[in-house]
C-alpha positions, 0 to 999 in steps of 0.5 A: 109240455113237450108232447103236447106241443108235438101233438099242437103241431101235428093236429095243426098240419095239412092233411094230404088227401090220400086214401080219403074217402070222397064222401068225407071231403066232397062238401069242402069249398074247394072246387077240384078235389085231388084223391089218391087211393090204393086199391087191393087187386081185384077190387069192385066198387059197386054202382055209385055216383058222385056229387061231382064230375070225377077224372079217374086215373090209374098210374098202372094197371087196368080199369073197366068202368060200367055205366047202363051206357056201356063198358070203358076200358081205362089203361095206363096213360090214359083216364076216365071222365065221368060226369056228376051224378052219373051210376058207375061200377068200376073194377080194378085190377092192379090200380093206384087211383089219382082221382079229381072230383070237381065241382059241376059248375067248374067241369071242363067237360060236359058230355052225358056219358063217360069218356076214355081220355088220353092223358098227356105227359104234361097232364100227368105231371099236372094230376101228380102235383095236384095230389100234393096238395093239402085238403084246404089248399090256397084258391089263389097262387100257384095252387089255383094257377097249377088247377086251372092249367089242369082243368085246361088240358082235360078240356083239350084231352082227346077221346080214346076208342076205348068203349063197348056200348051196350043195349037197352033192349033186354035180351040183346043185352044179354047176349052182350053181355055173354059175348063180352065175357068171351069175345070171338070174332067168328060169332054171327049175327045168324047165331045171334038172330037165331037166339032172339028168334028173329030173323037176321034182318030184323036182328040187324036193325034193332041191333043198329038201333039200339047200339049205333053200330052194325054187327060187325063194328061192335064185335070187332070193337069187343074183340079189341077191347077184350084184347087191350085188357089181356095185353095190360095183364101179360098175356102173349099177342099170339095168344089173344089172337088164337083166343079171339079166332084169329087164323095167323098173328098178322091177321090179328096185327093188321086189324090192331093197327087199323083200329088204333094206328100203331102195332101190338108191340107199341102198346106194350111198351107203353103199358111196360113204360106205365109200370116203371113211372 
């Protein structure tokens, strides 16, 4: 009688969703979704969508989410928005996920593309004690009050720079797709015409039209993308910068802190902050 007493107890408790698959838990009536998941180093989740919108955030580690829009590089303290129904690929390099999957008609946000987000120390203690919540927790009190307060501040979260947007055009995209692998910013739109066989003035039009940006933006953009990524696995400042083609460490400095407004040395403190938490 005992066991099955024990066994009554433990069937009729709350099941915390960690490690739960959104396919299992997408149809609850629930309108925001917690999901903690650990993913083993170096997993890729191939294109996929979702019913719902999705925030992703890693507490450590690094992300790179794919959609045909481009690449989005998501990095401790900050996390990802990807709206419903949008094709993502994600790769993980050493991420425990806290993800939130919330029903369209509740999303805070409402843009056609993905968006890099910086995650607030209040939102992060917000999207800790969402993943403390069970499956079915209550839609009133303090469970539905600690959702509204989160789904207020991602509202509020303000866009990070941290895209490479990436063409339709197929041959152009192939040349990005190449450079992305191994970025340098020495690379010439005369090398690039060269390849497509057009003229650098032709180049530098479809370029344009096609990314929004000139040339020069979107290499430096890569550049700077590629750099983040290196920074959040180890890798020393001189290094990447003699990898990207910089001449001198403070070249590469003077151009990190104009993209960003702060120096390399604070965004490796903040990855190293991100570990310890």
């Amino acid at each position: 009688m005992r066991d099955k007493a024990n066994m009554f107890i433990f069937s009729d408790m709350p099941r915390f969703m960690r490690n739960v698959l959104i396919s299992e838990v997408e149809d609850l009536p629930q309108h925001v979704l917690a999901l903690g998941t650990d993913y083993p180093y170096g997993t890729f989740l191939d294109t996929h969508s979702h019913q719902r919108a999705q925030f992703l955030y890693g507490l450590e580690g690094l992300m790179e989410v794919t959609t045909e829009d481009g690449k989005w590089m998501v990095l401790p303290y900050s996390g990802v928005w990807i709206p419903a129904g949008k094709p993502h690929s994600v790769k993980m390099i050493g991420v425990s996920t806290r993800s939130l999957y919330i029903k369209p008609a509740y999303a805070p946000r409402q843009p056609s593309q993905c968006e890099v987000l910086n995650v607030s120390p209040l939102l992060h203690q917000l999207i800790l004690s969402a993943h403390h919540l069970p499956e079915r927790y209550h839609d009133d009190g303090r469970d539905e009050t600690l959702i509204a307060l989160m789904l207020h501040e991602i509202r509020l979260a303000s866009p990070l720079p941290y895209f490479t947007p990436l063409p339709r055009h197929t041959l152009l995209a192939e040349l990005c797709a190449a450079f992305l692998l191994q970025p340098h910013i020495h690379s010439t739109a005369e090398e690039w015409a060269r390849s497509l066989n057009k003229s650098v003035r032709t180049f530098t039009r479809l370029f344009r039209q096609q990314l929004g940006l000139t040339f020069s933006e979107w290499r430096l953009k890569a550049c700077l993308m590629q750099a983040l990524a290196d920074m959040s696995q180890g890798s020393s400042v001189t290094e990447i910068s003699l990898n990207l083609g910089y001449e001198s460490l403070s070249a590469f400095t003077t151009m990190f802190r104009k993209q960003l407004g702060f120096p390399p040395s604070v965004f490796i403190k903040q990855i190293r902050d991100g570990k310890k938490q």
